[in-house]
C-alpha positions as CSV (number, residue, x, y, z in Angstrom):
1,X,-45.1,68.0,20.2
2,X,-42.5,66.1,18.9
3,X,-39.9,63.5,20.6
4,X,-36.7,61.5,19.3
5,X,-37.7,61.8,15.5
6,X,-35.9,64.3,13.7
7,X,-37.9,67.5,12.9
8,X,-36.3,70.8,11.1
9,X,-36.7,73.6,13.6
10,X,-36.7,75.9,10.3
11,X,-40.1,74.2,9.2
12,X,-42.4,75.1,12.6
13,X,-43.6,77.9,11.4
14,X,-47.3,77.9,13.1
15,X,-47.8,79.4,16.7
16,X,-47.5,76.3,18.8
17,X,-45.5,74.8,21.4
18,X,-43.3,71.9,21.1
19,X,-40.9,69.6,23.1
20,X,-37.8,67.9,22.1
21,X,-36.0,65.5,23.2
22,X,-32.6,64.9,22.8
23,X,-30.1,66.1,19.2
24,X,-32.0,64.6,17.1
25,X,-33.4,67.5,15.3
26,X,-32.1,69.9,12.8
27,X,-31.5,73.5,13.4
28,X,-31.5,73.1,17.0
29,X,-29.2,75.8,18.9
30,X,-28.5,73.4,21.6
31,X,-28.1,69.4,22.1
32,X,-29.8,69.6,25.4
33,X,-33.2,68.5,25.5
34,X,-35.6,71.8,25.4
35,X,-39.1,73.7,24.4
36,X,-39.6,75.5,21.7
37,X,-42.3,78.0,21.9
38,X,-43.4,80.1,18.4
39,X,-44.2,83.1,19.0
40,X,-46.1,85.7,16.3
41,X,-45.5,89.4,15.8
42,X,-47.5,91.7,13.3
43,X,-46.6,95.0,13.0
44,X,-47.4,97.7,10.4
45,X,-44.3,96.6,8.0
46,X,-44.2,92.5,8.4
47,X,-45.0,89.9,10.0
48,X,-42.8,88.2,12.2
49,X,-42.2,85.2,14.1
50,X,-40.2,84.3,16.8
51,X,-38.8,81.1,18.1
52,X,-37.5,80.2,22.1
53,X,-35.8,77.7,22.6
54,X,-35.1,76.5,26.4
55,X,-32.9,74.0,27.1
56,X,-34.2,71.4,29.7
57,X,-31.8,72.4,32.4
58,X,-34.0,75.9,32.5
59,X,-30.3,77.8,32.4
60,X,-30.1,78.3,28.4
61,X,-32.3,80.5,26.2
62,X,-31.6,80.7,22.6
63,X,-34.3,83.2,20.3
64,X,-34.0,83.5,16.6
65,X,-36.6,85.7,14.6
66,X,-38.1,84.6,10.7
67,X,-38.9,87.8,9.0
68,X,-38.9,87.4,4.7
69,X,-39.3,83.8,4.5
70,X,-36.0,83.2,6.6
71,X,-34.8,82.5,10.0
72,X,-32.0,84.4,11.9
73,X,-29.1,83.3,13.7
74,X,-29.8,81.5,17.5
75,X,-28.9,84.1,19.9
76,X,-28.4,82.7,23.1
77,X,-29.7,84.9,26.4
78,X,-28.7,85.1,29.8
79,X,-31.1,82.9,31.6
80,X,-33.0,84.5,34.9
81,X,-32.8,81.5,37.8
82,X,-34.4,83.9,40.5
83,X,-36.0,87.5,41.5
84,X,-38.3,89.6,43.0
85,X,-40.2,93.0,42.8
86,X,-41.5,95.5,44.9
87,X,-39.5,98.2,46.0
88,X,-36.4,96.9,46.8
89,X,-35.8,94.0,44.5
90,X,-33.4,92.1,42.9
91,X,-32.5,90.3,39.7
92,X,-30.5,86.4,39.5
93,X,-28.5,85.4,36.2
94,X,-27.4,82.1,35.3
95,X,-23.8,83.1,35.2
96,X,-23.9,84.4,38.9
97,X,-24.3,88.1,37.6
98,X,-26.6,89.8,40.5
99,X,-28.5,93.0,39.9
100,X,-30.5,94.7,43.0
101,X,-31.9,98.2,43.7
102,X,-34.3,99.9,45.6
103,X,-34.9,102.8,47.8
104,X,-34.8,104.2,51.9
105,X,-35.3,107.0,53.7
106,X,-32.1,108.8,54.9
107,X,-32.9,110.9,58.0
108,X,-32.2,114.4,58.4
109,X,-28.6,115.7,60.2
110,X,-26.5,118.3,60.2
111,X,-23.9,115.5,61.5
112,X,-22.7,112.3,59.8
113,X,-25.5,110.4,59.5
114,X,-25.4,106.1,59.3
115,X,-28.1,104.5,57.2
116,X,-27.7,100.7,56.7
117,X,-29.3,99.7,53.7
118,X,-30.3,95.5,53.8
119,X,-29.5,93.9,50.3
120,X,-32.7,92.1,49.1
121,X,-30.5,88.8,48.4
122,X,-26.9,88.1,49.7
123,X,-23.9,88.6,47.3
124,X,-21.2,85.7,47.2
125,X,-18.3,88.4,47.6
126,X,-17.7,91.8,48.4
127,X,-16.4,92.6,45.7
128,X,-19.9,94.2,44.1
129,X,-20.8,98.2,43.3
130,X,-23.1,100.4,44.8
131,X,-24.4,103.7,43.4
132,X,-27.1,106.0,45.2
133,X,-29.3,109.0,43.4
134,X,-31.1,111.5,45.8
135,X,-33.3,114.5,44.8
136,X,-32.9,117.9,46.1
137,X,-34.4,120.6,44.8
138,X,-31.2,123.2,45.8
139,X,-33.5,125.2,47.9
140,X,-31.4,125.3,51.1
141,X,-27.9,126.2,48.6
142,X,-26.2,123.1,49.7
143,X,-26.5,119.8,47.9
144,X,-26.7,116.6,50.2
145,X,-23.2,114.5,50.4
146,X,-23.7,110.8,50.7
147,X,-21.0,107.9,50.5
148,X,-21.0,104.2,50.7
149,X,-19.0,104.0,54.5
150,X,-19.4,100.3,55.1
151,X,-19.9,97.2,52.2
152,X,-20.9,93.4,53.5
153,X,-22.3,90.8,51.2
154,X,-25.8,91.0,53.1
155,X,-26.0,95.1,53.6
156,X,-24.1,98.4,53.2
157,X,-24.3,102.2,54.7
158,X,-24.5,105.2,53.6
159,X,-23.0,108.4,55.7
160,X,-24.7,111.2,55.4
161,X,-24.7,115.1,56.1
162,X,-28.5,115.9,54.6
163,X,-30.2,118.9,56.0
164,X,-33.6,117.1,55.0
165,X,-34.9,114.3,55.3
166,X,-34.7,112.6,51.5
167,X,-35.6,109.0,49.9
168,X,-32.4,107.9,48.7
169,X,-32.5,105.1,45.3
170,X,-29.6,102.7,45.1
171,X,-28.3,100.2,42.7
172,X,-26.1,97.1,43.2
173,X,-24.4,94.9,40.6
174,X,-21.9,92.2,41.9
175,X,-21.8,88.7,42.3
């Protein structure tokens, strides 16, 4: 651990975890304060090691690798602030970006058919995509037809003609 004296980033080459504070160090992808946690890879070719650095706000992520003796550019990652799993789940990026997916069981009908489909987290506008995957084996010579009839930040429904019932999968990316 280290705190305002200056330490080269390029010398911490041992698996360890270390904490900086402020610019004073060299190397260092950011000025923010931040973590930097080694990380070491062998594989059959090299060995490898790996550097995070986060940034104290918890936002930024920078990773470089050191393969030969020398380090590799800082590459700075999209930072996760929020998710979830399970079946219907969802994904929160630091620029606002929101990915969610999941799955629900449409209801057979030889008629038009509303689903509503509850988004696992709300998006700020409507102004987010929706695509939906169902499997049908082709044994009844018709293929089920599904749109997206209805989009709201906190849900959207899918019409339906299926002669089966069928789990439908969806994915959303939007803001």
């Amino acid at each position: 651990m280290y705190g305002n004296s200056s330490v080269n980033l390029n010398d911490l080459v041992n698996y360890s975890k270390y904490f900086l504070t402020g610019s004073a160090s060299v190397n260092q992808p950011a000025s923010d304060w931040g973590f930097i946690t080694n990380l070491h890879m062998n594989d059959i070719t090299n060995d490898r090691l790996f550097q995070k650095y986060l940034c104290d706000d918890g936002l930024k992520v920078y990773l470089r690798s050191r393969a030969g003796g020398s380090w590799g550019d800082w590459h700075l990652q999209e930072a996760i602030v929020a998710s979830s799993s399970g079946y219907n789940c969802y994904i929160k990026y630091a620029s606002g970006l929101i990915l969610q997916w999941g799955k629900t069981s449409v209801t057979a009908s030889n008629y038009n058919y509303v689903k509503t489909v509850n988004l696992p987290i709300k998006f700020t506008t409507l102004e987010y995509s929706v695509s939906l995957s169902s499997y049908h084996d082709g044994s009844l010579g018709t293929y089920p037809q599904m749109i997206i009839s209805e989009i709201n930040t906190a849900y959207f429904k899918i019409k339906s003609n299926m002669e089966v019932s069928n789990t439908v999968e969806w994915i959303a990316i939007g803001h």
